[in-house]
N, C-alpha and C positions, 0 to 999 in steps of 0.2 A: 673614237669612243669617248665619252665623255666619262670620266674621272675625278672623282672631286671629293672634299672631307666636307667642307662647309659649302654655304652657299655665294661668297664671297667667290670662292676659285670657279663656280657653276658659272657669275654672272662674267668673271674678267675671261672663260671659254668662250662663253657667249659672245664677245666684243672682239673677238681674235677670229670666231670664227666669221661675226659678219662683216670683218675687214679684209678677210679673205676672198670672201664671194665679191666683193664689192672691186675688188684689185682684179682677181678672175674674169670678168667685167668690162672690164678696162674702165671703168667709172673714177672718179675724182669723188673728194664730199664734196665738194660742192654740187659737182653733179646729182650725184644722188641725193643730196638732200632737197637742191630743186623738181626732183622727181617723185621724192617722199611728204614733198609741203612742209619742211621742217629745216629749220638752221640747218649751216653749215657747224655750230657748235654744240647743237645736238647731235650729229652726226658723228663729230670726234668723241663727246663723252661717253657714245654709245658704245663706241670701237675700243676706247681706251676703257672704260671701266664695267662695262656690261649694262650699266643702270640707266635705264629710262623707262616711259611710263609705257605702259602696256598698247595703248594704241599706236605710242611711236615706233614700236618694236614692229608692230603689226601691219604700218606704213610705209617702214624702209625694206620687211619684206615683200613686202605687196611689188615698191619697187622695182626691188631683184628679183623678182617674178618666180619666187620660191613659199609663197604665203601656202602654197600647197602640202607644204612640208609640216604643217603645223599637224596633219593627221599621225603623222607618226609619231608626234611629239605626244598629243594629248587626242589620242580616239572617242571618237562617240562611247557614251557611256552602254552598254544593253545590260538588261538587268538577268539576272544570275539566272540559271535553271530552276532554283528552288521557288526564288521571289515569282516567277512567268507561273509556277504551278500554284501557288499558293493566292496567285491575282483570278485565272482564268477557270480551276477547276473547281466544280459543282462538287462539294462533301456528299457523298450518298451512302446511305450507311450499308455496311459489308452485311449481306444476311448469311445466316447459318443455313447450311442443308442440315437436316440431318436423316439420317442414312436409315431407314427400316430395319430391324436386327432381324438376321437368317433364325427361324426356330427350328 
């Protein structure tokens, strides 16, 4: 479960955990980074401090053949119950009955 105060601890989780999959694996960086199209020193700073660019992150999972996992991280957006009713429903104004009084 991921734990964290800042984002600093987010990204050095991030680097631990994909040094793990990658060990899991049985992968080398080298390996993997010839398989991600990226250094072998991208590979370590990735593992060792979390920090790299978005698309390399998105490369050496691709790799480790877990880019799948990104749904759980970050799901499609759908837009709320309220926003869906206030897009697709027709305003029709509410009429009054009114009721004949008993005489």
């Amino acid at each position: 479960m991921w734990q964290f105060k800042r984002p600093k601890e987010a990204l050095e989780q991030l680097g631990l955990r994909l040094k793990a999959q990658r060990i899991a694996q049985g992968l080398t960086q080298r390996q993997l980074s010839h398989l991600a199209g990226v250094s072998s020193s991208t590979v370590w700073r990735l593992e060792e401090t979390g920090v790299g660019k978005t698309d390399t992150i998105v490369r050496i999972l691709t790799a480790l053949n877990i880019a799948d996992r990104l749904d759980a991280v970050l799901p499609e957006a759908t837009p709320s119950p309220l926003a869906m009713l206030q897009q697709g429903a027709k305003h029709t104004a509410r009429l009054r009955v009114r009721h004949k009084k008993n005489k």
